[in-house]
FITIFI-651944 format. One line per field, with one value per residue (C-alpha): residue in three letters; x, z, y. Coordinates in steps of 0.001 Angstrom, whole numbers, m for minus. Each point is the difference from the previous one (the first is absolute). Last residue first. Example, Ala and Ser with C-alpha at 12.3 -4.5 7.8 and 13.67 -1.06 7.14 Angstrom:
# FITIFI-651944
aa <- (SER ALA)
east <- (13670 m1370)
up <- (7140 660)
north <- (m1060 m3440)
This chain:
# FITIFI-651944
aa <- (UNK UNK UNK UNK UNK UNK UNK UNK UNK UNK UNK UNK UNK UNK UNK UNK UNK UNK UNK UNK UNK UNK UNK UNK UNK UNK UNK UNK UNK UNK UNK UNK UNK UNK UNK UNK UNK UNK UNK UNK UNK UNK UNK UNK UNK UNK UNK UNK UNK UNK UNK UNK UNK UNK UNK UNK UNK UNK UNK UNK UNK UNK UNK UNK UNK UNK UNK UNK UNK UNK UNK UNK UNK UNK UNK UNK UNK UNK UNK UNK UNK UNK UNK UNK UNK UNK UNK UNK UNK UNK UNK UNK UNK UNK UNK UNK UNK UNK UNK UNK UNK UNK UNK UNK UNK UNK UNK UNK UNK UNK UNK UNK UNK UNK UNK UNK UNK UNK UNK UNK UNK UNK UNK UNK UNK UNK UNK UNK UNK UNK UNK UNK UNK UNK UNK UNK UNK UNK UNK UNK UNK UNK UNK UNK UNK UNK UNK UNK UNK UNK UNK UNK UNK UNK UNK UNK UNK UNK UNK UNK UNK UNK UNK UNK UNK UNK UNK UNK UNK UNK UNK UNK UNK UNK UNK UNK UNK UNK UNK UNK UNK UNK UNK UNK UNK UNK UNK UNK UNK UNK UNK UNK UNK UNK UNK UNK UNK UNK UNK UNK UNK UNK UNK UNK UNK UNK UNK UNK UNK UNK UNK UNK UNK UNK UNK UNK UNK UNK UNK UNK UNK UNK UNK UNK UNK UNK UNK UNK UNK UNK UNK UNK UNK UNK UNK UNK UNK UNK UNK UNK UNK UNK UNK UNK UNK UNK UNK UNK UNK UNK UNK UNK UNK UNK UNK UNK UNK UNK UNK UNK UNK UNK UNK UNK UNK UNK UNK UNK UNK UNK UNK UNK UNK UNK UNK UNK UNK UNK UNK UNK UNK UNK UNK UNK UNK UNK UNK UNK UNK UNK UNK UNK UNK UNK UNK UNK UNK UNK UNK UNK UNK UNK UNK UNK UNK UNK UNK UNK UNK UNK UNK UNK UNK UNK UNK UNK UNK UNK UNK UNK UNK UNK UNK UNK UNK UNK UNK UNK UNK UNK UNK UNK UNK UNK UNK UNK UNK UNK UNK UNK UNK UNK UNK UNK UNK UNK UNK UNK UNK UNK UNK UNK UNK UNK UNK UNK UNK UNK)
east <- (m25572 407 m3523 509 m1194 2509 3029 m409 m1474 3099 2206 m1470 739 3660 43 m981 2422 3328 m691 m1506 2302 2717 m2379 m820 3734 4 2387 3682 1351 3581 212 m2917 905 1193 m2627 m2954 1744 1597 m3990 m1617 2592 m650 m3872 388 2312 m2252 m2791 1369 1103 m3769 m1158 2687 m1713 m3102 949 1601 m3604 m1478 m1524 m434 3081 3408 683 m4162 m404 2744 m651 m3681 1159 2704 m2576 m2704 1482 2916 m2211 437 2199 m3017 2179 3225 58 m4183 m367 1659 m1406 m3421 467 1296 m3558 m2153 1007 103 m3494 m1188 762 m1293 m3599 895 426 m3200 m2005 1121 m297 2147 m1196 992 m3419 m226 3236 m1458 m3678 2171 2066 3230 2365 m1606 2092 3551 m1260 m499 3244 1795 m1193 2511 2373 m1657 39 4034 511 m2883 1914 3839 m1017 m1972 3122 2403 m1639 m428 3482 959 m2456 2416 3107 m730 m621 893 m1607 m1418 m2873 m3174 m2079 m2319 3112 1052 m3352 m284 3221 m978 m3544 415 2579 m2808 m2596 m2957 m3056 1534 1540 m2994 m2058 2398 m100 m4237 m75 2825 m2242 m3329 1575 1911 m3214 m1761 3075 m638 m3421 m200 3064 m1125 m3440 1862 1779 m3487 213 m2786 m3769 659 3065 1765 m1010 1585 3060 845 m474 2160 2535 m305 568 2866 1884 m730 1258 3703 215 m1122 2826 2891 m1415 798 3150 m1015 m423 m2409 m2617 m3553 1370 2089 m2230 m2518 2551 788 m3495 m840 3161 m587 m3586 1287 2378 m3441 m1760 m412 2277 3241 m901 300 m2472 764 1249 m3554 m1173 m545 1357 3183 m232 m37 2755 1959 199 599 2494 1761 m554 1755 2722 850 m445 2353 2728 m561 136 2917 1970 m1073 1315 3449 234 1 496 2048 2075 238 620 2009 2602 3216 m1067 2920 m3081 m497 m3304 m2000 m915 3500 1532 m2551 104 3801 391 m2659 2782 m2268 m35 m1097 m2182 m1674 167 1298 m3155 m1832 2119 47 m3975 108 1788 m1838 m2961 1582 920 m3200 m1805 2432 m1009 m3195 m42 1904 m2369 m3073 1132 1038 m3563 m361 m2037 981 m991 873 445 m760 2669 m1514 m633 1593 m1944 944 m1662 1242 m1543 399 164 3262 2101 m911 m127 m783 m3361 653 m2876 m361 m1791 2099 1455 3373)
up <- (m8999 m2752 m895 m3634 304 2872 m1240 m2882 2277 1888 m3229 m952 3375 m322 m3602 1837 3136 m1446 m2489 2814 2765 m2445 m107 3858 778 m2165 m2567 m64 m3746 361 3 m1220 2285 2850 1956 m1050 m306 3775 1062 m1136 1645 2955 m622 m952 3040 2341 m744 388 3673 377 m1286 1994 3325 m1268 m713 3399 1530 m1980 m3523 m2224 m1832 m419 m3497 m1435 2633 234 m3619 931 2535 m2249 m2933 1001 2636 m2381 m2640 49 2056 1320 1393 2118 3544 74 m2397 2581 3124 m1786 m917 3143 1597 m2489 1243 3453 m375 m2152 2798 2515 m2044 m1025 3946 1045 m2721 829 3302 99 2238 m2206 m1095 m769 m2343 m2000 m711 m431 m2767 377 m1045 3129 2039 m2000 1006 3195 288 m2071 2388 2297 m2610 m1389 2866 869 m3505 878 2765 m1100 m3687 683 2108 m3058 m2352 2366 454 m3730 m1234 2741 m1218 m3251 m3545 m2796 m3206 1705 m2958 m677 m3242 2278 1384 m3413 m1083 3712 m893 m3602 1752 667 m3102 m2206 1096 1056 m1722 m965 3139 1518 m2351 222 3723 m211 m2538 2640 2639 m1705 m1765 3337 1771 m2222 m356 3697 295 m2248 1812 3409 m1128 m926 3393 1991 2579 2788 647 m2983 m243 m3385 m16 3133 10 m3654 1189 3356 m2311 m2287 4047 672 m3748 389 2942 m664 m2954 1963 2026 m2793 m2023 2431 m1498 m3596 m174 m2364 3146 m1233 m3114 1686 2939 m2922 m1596 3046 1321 m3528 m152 3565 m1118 m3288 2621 1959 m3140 m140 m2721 1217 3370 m1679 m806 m3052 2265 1090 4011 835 3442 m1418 m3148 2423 2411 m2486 m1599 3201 537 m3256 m250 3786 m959 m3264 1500 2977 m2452 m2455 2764 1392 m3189 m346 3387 m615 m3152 149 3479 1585 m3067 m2142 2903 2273 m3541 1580 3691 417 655 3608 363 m767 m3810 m418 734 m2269 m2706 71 m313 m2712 m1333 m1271 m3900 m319 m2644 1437 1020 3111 1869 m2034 998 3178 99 m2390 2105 3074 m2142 m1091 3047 1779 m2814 861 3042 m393 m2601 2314 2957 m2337 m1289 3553 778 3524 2948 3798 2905 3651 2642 3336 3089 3147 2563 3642 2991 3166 3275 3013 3337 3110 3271 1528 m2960 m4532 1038 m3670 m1265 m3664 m2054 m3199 m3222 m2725 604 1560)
north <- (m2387 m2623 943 518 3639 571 m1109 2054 2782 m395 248 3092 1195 m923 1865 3158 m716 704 2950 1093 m551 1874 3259 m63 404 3176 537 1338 1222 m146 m2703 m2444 m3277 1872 1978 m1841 m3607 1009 767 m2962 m2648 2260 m265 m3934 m832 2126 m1823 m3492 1198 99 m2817 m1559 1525 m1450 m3527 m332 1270 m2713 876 m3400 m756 1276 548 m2 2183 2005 604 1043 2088 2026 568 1886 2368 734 667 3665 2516 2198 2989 m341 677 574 m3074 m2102 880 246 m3744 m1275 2147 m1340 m3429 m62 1516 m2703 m2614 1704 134 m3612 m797 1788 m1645 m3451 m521 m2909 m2831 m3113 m442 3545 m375 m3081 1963 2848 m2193 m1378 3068 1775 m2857 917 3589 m72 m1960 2729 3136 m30 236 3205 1465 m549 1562 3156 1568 m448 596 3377 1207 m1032 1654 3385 m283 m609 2930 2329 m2052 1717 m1533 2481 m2287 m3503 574 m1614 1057 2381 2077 1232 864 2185 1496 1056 1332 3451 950 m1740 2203 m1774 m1406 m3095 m1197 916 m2243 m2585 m514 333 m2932 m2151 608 m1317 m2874 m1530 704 m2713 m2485 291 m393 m2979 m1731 647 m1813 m2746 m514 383 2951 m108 1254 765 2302 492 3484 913 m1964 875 3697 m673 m1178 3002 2158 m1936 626 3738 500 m2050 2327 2951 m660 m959 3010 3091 647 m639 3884 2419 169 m997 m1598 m2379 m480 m1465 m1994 m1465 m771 m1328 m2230 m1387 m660 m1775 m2199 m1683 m374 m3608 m548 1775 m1843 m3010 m3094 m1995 m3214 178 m1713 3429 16 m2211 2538 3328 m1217 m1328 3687 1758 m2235 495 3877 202 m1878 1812 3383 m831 m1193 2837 2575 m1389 15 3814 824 m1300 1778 3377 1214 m3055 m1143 3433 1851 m1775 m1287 1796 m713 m2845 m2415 m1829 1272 m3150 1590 1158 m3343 m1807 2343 m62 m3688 134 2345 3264 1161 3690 791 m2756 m3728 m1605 755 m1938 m2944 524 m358 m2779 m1913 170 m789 m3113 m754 346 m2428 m2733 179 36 m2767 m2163 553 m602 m2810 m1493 68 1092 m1171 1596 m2138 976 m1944 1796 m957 m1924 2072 m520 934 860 1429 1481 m1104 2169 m532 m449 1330 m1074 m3529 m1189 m1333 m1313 m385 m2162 2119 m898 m3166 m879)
């Protein structure tokens, strides 16, 4: 029977009861199976890595073990190291990676520039500013993750503010940012320069990108930030694919286009400050994951930027076991090994970008 037929039952003597049967909603879900796979296979391999750097150590771990231990089930004779030491460092990395990588495809799909980063833009110099300054002001790195996440917000609302013309053009950002990027990153120096050394050795530490003495405190507030701004961001991807056309193309199609870039831009300023604030300004991973995705995966799709993500978290982790591991017993910082990563990979973009292959 058809949606919308009527049945009029003898309900008692006088009344009428009425039926209707509804037809069940179809529902349509796209995928690329490229993207599924490469997800996937993405999530294992950061699964893996995450045991696996718990295995290693002074004290060698089972992955068996680390597993166990981790769910609860351990024999309690590796508690400590596993769930106080390590555990909560592996989390940081993954959450830092993901939330780097979509705030970083965020930014270049808004942008329309594969060269485009919050790291660039000065969004992570005014989370190193903030932190250095808090540093100084009260000789602890305690308060750092918050005035961190501050400090980031209010550079963004800076680049906001000055790139405003009666609207924000994606070149203009640029200018402004690289400007503001400069300016914050001179007046870091100079007060890391003008202080005591014994004031600032923690705040130098900080600013090269470090997952050093991760707690499950930084790991809760991580993990808070991702579970409000992750479901944001994806929200946001078919605003963006459309602000990717063109305003002229997006206003035809009935986005409002400054409200939605302004939203947009928010989302990501805030993945980056959650980030930076749980682990400093670990470099080039904003810049370089996305645009791999992209030339990987494709054009960004809501599948495209959840493996983005996951990509993020398999270079930082990756990062992070070749920092602890690789020059033993000498332990670097994450941010170090993403460098020495990510500077010749931004070479190569502007290779790729000055012979217009991008």
């Amino acid at each position: 029977m058809s949606t919308g037929t009527t049945l009029r039952r003898r309900a008692g003597p006088s009344r009428l009861r009425t039926v209707r049967r509804i037809r069940p909603v179809r529902i349509s879900v796209r995928y690329r199976p490229r993207v599924v796979i490469t997800g996937l296979l993405l999530a294992l391999l950061a699964a893996g890595l995450m045991v696996w750097t718990m295995t290693l150590g002074e004290i060698r771990i089972a992955p068996a073990e680390v597993l166990a231990t981790s769910l609860g089930f351990g024999s309690g004779e590796h508690d400590f190291v596993v769930l106080t030491l390590r555990l909560p460092r592996t989390l940081a990395a993954f959450g830092v990676g993901v939330a780097l990588a979509v705030s970083g495809a965020i930014f270049q799909s808004l942008v329309r520039n594969p060269l485009v980063a919050p790291d660039i833009i000065g969004v992570m110099a005014g989370a190193g500013l903030a932190a250095v300054v808090l540093i100084v002001l009260f000789g602890t790195p305690a308060v750092v993750p918050v005035g961190a996440f501050l400090g980031a917000l209010a550079a963004t609302a800076l680049l906001y503010g000055l790139t405003w013309r009666g609207g924000v053009a994606g070149h203009r950002l640029v200018l402004v940012g690289i400007a503001i990027h400069a300016l914050l990153t001179a007046l870091t120096t100079l007060i890391l320069v003008r202080f005591p050394i014994e004031l600032v050795s923690s705040a130098v530490l900080w600013l090269t990108g470090t997952l050093y003495a991760s707690t499950w405190q930084q790991v809760g507030w991580l993990a808070t930030g991702l579970l409000v701004l992750l479901p944001a961001a994806l929200a946001l991807t078919p605003r963006l694919q459309v602000l990717e056309l063109g305003d002229d193309s997006a206003a035809a199609l009935g986005i409002r286009t400054q409200p939605a870039r302004a939203a947009a831009l928010l989302v990501a300023a805030s993945l980056a400050a959650v980030g930076v604030a749980a682990a400093g300004p670990v470099g080039f991973v904003a810049l370089m994951v996305p645009h791999a995705a992209r030339m990987l995966l494709g054009p960004l799709t809501g599948g495209v930027l959840a493996a983005t993500g996951l990509l993020g978290a398999v270079l930082v982790l990756a990062s992070d076991l070749i920092a602890q591991h690789a020059f033993s017993p000498v332990s670097l910082p994450v941010g170090v090994v993403t460098a020495a990563v990510g500077a010749p990979y931004f070479l190569f973009l502007l290779w790729r970008t000055n012979r217009g292959v991008s």
